[in-house]
C-alpha positions in Angstrom: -12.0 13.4 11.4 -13.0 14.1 7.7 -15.7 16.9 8.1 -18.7 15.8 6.2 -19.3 19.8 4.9 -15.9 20.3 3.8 -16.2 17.0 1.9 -19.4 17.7 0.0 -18.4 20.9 -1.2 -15.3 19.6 -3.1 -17.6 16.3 -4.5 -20.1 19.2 -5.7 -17.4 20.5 -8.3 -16.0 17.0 -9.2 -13.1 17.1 -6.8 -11.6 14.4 -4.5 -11.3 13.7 -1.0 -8.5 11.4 -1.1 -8.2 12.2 3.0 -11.0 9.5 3.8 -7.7 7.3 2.8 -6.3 8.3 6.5 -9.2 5.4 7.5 -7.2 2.9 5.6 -3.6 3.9 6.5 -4.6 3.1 9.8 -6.6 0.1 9.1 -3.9 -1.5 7.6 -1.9 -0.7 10.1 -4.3 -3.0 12.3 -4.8 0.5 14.8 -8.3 1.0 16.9 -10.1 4.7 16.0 -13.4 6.4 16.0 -14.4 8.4 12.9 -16.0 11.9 13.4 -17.8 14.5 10.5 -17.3 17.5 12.0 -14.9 19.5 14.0 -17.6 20.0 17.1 -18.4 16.2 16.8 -15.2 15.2 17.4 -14.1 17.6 19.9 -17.1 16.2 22.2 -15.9 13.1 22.0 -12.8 14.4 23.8 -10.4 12.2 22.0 -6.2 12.0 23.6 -5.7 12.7 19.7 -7.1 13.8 17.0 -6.2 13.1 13.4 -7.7 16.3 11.5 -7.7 14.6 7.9 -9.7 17.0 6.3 -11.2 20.1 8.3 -13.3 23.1 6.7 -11.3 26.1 6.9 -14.3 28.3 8.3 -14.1 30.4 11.5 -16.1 28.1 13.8 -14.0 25.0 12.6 -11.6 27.0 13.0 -12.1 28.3 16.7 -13.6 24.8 18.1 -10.0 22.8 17.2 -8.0 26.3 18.5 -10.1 25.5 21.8 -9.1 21.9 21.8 -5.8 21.8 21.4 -6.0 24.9 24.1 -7.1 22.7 26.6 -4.8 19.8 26.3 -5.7 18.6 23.0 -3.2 16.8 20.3 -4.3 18.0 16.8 -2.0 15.6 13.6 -2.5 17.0 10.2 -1.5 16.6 6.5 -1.0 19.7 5.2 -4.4 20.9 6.3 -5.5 23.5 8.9 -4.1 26.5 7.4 -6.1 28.9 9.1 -3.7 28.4 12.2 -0.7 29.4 10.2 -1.0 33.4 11.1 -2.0 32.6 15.1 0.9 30.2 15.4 3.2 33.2 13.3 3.0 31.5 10.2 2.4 31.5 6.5 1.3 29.2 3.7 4.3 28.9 2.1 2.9 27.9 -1.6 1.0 24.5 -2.8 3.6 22.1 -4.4 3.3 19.1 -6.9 5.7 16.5 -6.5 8.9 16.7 -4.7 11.3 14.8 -1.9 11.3 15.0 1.7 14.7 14.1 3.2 14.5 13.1 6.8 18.5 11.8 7.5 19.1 10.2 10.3 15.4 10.2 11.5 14.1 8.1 8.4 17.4 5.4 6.8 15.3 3.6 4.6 15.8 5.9 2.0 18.0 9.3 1.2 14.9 11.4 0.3 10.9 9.8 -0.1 8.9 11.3 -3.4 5.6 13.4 -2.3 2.9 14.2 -4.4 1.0 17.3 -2.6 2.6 19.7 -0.2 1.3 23.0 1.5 4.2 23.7 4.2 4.1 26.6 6.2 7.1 29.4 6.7 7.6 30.3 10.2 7.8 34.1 10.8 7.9 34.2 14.3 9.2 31.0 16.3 8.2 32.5 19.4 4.9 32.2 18.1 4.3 28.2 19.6 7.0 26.7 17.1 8.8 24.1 19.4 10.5 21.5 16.8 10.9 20.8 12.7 11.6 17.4 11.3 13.4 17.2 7.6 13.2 19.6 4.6 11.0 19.3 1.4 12.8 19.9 -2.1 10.8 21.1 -5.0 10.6 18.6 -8.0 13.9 16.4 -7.7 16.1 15.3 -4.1 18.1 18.1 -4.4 15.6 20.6 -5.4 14.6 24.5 -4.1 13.9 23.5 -0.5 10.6 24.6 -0.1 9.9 24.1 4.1 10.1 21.6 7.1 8.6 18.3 6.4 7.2 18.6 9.6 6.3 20.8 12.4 5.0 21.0 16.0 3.4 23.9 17.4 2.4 24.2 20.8 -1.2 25.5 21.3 -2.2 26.5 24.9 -1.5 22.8 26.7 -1.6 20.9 23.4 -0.1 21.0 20.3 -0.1 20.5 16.4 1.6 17.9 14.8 1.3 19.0 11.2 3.0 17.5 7.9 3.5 19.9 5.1 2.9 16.5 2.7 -0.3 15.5 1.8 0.2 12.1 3.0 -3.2 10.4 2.2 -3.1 11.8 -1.5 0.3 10.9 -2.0 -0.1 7.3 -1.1 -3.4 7.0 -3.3 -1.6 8.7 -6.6 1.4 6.4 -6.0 -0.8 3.2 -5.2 -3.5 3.7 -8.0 -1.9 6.7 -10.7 -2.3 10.2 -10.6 -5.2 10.1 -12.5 -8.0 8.0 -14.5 -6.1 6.0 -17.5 -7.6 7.6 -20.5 -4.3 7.9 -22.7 -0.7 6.8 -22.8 1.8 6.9 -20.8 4.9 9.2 -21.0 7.8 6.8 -22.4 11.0 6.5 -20.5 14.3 8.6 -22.5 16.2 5.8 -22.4 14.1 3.9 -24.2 13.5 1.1 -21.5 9.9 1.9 -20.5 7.6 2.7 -23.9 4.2 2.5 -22.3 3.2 4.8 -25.2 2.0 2.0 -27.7 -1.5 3.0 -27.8 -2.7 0.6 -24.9 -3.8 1.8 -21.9 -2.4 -0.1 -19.0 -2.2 0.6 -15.5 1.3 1.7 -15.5 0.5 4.6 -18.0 -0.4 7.2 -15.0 2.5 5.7 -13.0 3.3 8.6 -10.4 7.1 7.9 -10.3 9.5 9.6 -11.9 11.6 8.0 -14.5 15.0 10.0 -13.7 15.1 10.2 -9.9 13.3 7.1 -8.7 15.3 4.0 -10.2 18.6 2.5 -9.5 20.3 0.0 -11.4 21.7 -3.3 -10.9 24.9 -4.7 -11.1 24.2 -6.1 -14.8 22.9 -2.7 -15.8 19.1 -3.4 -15.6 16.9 -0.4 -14.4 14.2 -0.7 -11.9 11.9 1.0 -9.2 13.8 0.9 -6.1 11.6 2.7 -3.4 8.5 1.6 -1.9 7.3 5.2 -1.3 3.6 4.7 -0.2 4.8 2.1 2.6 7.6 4.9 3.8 5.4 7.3 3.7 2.8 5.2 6.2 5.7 4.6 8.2 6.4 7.9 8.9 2.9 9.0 9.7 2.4 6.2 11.8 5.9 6.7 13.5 4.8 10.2 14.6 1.3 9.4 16.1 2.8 6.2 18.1 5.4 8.7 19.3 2.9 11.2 20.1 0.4 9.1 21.9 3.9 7.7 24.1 4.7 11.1 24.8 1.8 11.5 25.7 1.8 8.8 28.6 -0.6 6.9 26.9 -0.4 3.8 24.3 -1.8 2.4 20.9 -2.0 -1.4 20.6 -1.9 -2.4 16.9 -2.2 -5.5 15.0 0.8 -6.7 13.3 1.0 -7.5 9.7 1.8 -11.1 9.7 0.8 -14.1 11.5 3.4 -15.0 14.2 6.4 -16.5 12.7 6.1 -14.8 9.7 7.5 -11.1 8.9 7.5 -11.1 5.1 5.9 -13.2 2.6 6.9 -14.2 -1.1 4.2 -14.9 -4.1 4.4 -16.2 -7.6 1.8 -15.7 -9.9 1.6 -17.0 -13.5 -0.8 -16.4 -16.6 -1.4 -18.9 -18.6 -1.0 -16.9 -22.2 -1.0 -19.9 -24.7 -2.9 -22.1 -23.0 -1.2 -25.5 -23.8 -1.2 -27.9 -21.0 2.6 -28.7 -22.0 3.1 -25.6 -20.5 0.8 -26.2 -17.1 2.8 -30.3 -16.9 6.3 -28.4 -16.8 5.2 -25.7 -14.5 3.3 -28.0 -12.0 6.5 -30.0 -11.9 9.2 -27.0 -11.7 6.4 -26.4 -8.1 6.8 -29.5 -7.0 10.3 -29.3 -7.0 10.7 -26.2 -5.2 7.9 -27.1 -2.7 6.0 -24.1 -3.2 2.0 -23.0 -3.9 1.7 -20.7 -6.4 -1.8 -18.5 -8.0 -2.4 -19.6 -12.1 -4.6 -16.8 -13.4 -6.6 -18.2 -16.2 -7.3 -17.0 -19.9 -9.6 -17.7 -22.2 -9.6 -20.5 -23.6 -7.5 -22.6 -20.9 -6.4 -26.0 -20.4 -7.9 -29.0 -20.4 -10.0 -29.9 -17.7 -7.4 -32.7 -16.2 -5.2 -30.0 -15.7 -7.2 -27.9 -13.6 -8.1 -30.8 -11.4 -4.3 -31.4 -11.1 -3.6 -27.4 -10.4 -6.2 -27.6 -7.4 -4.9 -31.5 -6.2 -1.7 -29.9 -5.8 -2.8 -26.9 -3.7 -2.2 -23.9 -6.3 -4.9 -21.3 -6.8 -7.2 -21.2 -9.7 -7.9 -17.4 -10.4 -9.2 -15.0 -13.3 -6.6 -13.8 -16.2 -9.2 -10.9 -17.9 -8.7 -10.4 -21.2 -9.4 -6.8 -22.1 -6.8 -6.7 -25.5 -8.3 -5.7 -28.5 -5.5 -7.4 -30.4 -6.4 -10.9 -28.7 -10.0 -10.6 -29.0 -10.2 -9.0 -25.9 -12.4 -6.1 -24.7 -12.6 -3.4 -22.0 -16.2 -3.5 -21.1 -17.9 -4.9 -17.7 -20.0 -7.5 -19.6 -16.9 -9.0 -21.1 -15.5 -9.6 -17.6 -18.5 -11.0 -16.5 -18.8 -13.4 -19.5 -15.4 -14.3 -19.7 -15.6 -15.0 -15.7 -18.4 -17.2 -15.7 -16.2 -19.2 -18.4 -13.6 -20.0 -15.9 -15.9 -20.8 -13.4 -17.7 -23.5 -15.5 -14.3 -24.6 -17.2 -12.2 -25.2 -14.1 -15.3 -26.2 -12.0 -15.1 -23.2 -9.7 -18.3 -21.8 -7.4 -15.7 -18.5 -6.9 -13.0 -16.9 -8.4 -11.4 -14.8 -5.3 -8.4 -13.3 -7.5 -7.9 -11.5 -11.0 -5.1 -10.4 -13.1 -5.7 -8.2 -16.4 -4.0 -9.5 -19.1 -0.9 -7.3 -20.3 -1.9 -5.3 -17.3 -4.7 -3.6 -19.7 -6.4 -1.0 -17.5 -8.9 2.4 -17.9 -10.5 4.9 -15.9 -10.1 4.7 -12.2 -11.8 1.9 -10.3 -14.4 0.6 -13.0 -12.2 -2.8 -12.5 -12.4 -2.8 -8.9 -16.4 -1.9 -9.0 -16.4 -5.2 -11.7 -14.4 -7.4 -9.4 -16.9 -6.5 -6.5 -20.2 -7.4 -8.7 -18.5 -10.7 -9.5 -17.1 -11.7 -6.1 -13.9 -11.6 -7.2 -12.2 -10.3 -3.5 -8.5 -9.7 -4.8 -6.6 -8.3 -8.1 -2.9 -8.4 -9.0 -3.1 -6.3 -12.1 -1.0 -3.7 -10.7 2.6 -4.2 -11.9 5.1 -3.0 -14.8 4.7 -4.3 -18.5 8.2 -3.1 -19.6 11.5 -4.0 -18.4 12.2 -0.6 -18.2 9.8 -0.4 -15.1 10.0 -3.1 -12.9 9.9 -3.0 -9.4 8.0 -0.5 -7.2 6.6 1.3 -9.9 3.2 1.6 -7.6 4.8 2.4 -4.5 4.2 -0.3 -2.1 4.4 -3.9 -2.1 1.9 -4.3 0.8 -1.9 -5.3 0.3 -4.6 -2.4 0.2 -7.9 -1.7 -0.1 -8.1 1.1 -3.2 -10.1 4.0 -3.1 -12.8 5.5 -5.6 -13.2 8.8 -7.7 -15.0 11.8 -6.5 -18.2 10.2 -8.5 -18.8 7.5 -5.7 -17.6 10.4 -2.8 -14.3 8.6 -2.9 -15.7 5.2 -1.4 -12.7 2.2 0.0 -13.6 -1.0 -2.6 -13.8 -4.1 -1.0 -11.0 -5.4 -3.3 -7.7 -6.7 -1.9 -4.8 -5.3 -4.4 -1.6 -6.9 -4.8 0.8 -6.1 -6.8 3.4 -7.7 -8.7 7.3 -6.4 -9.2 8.6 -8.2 -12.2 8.1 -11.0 -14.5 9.9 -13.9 -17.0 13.9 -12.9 -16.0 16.2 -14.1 -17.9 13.8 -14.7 -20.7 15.3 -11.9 -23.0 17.6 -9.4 -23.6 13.7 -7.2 -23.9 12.9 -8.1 -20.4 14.9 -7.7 -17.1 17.1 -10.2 -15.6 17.3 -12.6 -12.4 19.9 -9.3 -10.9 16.3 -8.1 -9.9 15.5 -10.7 -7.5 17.8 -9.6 -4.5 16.9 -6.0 -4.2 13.1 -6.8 -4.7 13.3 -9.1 -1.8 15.5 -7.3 0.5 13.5 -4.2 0.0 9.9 -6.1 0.2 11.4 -7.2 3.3 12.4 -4.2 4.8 8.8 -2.8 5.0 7.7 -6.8 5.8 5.4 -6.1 2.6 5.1 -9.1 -0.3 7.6 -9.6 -3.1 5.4 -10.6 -6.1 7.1 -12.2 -8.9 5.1 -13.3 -11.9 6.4 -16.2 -14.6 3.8 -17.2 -17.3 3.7 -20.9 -17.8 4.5 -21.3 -21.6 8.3 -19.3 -20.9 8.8 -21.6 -18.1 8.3 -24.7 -20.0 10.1 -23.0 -22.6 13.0 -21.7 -21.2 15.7 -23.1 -18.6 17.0 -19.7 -17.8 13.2 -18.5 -16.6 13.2 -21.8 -14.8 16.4 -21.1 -13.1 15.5 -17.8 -12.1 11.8 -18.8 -10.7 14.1 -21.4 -8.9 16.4 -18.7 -8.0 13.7 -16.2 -6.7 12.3 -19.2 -3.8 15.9 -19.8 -2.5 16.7 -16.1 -2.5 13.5 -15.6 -0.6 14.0 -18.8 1.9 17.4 -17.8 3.1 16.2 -14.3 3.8 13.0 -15.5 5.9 10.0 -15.3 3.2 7.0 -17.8 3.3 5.8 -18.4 0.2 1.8 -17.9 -0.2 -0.9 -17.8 -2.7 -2.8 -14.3 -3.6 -6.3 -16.2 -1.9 -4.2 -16.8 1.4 -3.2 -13.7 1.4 -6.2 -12.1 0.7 -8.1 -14.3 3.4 -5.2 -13.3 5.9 -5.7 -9.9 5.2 -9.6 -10.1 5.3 -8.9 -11.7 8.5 -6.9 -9.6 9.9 -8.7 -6.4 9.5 -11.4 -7.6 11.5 -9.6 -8.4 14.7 -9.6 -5.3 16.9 -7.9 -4.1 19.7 -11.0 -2.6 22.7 -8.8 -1.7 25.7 -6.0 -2.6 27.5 -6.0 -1.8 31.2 -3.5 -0.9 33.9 -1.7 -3.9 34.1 -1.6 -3.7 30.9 -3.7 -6.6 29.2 -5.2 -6.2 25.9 -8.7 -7.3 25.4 -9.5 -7.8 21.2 -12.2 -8.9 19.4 -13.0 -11.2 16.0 -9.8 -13.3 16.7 -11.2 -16.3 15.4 -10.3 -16.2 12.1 -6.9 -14.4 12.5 -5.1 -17.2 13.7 -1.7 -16.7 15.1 -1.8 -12.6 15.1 0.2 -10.6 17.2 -1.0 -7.5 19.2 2.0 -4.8 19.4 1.7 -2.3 22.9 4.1 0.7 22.3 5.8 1.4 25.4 7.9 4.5 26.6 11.6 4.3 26.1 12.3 4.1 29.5 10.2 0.7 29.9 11.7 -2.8 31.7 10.3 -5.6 29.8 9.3 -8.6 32.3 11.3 -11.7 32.0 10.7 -13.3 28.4 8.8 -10.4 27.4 9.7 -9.8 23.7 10.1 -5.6 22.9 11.0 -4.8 19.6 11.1 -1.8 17.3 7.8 -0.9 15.3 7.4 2.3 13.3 10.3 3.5 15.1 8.8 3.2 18.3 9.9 0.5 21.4 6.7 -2.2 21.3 6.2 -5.4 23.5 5.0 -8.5 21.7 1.8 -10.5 22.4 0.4 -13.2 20.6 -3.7 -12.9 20.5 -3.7 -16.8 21.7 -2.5 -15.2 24.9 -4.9 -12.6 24.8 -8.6 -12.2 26.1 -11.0 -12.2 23.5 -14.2 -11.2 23.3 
């Protein structure tokens, strides 16, 4: 539920509603819900449970969710619903920036996971519907001022409130797209490995991370990135519904994220800076060797045309390198990109471009790209990734696929753009850029999350270099031995496209799911959380998912509709 009233009022003064991203967490999750505007809507509906993303805090909201959960209703919430606090013996304990929730046991993928927003709540009075309290929230830095439970769960009459003191939704957004417009530098690094401040704006200048607390090195002394916080973060969230609607004695079918087979995948990317076709001959060979399809984004002026009738012949991708540096001629304006666009498509024979990458990562505003790449067609972008060596890695928060989200002057709108973004580029190039030590902690972290490790290598250094062909060869048997399938950024946009639109209806007491739009998703896989307790059939596959026990079945097996 995002209540329609509630929303308005904030867009009125200029003010987000980054909550309407709670649609996408569970999209992308591949999870079955019904959207509601207000508080009395959605109680009607009589929903098992109800995710409260953004309720107006006036009496009769107020009163109509008290009387659902009363009667039996599950309320989940991100840092929302304050007016409960003082019935359930509560307080507002303060509104927080950034910090780090540490879970322990409960969550092992990482000590402590960065937050952006917070509002937890100090319990004056347990006895006041208080029944549990999961992790603790430190102010600023992992081992901060704790500041309250990370999470808490009230009983209210027969139901309950499930309520996160973190601002989940915003969180993700700030660390998937900046935690605000590009419209100066960036802060540089102390150590001098990261200075973004050189007077271009590029995506990575409103990079939510923090330089001190959220990088590791490697063994060769090479910072990056290390934690894919948006992805834990939907984890956790996602974790606590399943395990609320089991509890429950109910169940939440979802689609997985990869086709079956497949739990991680692996992309390389290239620009083609320099445009020589020496540099395409030696890269198209270095592919062939490897055995592996790979995305060429394109700038101005290109290779010859021989070359990208070889690039296609070979299976690669053909896709958009935008050129928006004044330096190179280049230019930040949506004519530009449509001009230099329909150069590409006449040059290399295209009727589409489905994928872009800005060169040097060159980025302003919010989501004028994303709004450009729509006009155009264009259905995917990769500009999202570090252009220092200083800041490689996870420096965005997730290494899955998303759909971004708009300002507060389109009311905060999903764009139909599939990101990607990329970890690293040219190792072993120089000592001014990171080294091939990167590879194995991109991959085994990418994998963890079964999210996409991105690595980007521009044509003329591997034509140029044996050490960045080495380490391009390095990266696809690193990524082989640990499971990856290697894909383009149009296959995994398609998949993704594909995906989305396969949904789960029902599944009945025998427990058969019936889905529909499978056509396109070939080879998905439906996952049924079970209880605990539950005694798989002979050659039924039950694994793990978001920390919840879920039975496996493929959608060939499945009735569709």
């Amino acid at each position: 539920m995002v209540d329609r009233k509630a929303a308005e009022r904030r867009w009125t003064y200029g003010l987000n509603v980054f909550e309407r991203y709670m649609e996408e967490v569970l999209s992308h999750a591949g999870m079955a819900f019904q959207k509601w505007e207000s508080a009395r809507e959605a109680v009607e509906a009589s929903p098992d449970v109800l995710i409260a993303a953004l309720a107006g805090e006036d009496e009769e909201t107020t009163a109509v969710l008290w009387e659902y959960a009363e009667r039996g209703g599950t309320i989940l919430s991100c840092g929302g619903l304050n007016p409960f606090a003082v019935k359930l013996g509560s307080e507002l304990a303060g509104v927080y920036g950034s910090g780090y929730a540490r879970f322990g046991e409960a969550y092992g993928k990482a000590d402590s996971v960065r937050f952006l927003s917070a509002r937890p709540w100090r319990v004056k009075d347990a006895g006041q519907g208080l029944q549990s309290e999961l992790g603790l929230l430190h102010k600023e830095s992992p081992d901060g001022v704790e500041i309250g439970a990370a999470l808490q769960q009230f009983a209210i009459g027969q139901g309950r409130l499930v309520r996160w003191s973190v601002d989940i939704a915003d969180t993700i957004v700030r660390l998937q797209q900046g935690t605000e417009p590009v419209l100066t530098d960036g802060v540089p690094a102390r150590d001098g490995s990261g200075p973004i401040n050189e007077n271009i704006l590029k995506a990575d200048d409103r990079c939510a991370m923090d330089w001190d607390h959220d990088r590791l090195h490697t063994e060769t002394g090479y910072p990056y990135y290390a934690y894919p916080y948006a992805d834990y973060w939907r984890e956790l969230f996602l974790g606590r519904l399943l395990r609320t609607v089991v509890d429950k004695g109910l169940t939440l079918p979802f689609v997985g994220y990869w086709p079956e087979g497949i739990r991680q995948v692996a992309m390389i990317s290239h620009d083609s800076d320099g445009n020589q076709d020496i540099h395409a001959e030696a890269t198209l060979e270095l592919l062939k060797e490897c055995g592996i399809h790979s995305t060429w984004c394109m700038i101005e002026s290109g290779y010859s045309p021989s070359i990208y009738d070889r690039v296609k012949a070979e299976g690669h991708e053909l896709a958009f390198h935008y050129n928006a540096l004044d330096s190179q001629n280049g230019k930040w304006d949506e004519a530009e990109f449509d001009r230099q666009l329909e150069w590409l498509k006449k040059a290399a024979g295209l009727p589409q471009v489905h994928s872009n990458k800005n060169h040097y990562t060159r980025f302003e505003g919010w989501s004028e790209l994303f709004a450009w790449c729509e006009k155009n067609g264009v259905e995917s972008d990769q500009t999202r990734g570090p252009s220092k060596k200083g800041n490689v890695g996870f420096l965005f928060g997730t290494c899955h696929p998303y759909y971004p989200i708009s300002w507060s002057n389109e009311q905060n709108r999903l764009h139909d753009v599939v990101e990607i973004s990329f970890t690293t580029q040219d190792m072993d190039l120089s000592p001014h850029w990171s080294d091939s030590s990167i590879v194995l902690p991109f991959l085994e972290t990418a994998a963890q999350v079964e999210g996409i490790a991105h690595f980007l290598f521009h044509q003329v250094h591997i034509q140029g270099k044996e050490s960045v062909r080495d380490a391009l060869r390095k990266v696809v048997r690193e990524a082989r031995n640990r499971g990856f399938v290697f894909w383009t950024g149009k296959q995994v946009n398609d998949w993704h496209r594909a995906r989305r639109k396969l949904a789960v209806l029902s599944v009945d007491p025998q427990g058969a799911v019936q889905v529909e739009g499978a056509g396109e998703a070939k080879g998905a896989v439906v996952w049924i959380p079970v209880a605990d307790s539950y005694q798989p059939a002979p050659g039924e596959a039950v694994e793990e998912r978001f920390g919840v026990r879920c039975r496996k079945q493929s959608v060939a097996s499945i009735l569709s509709v």
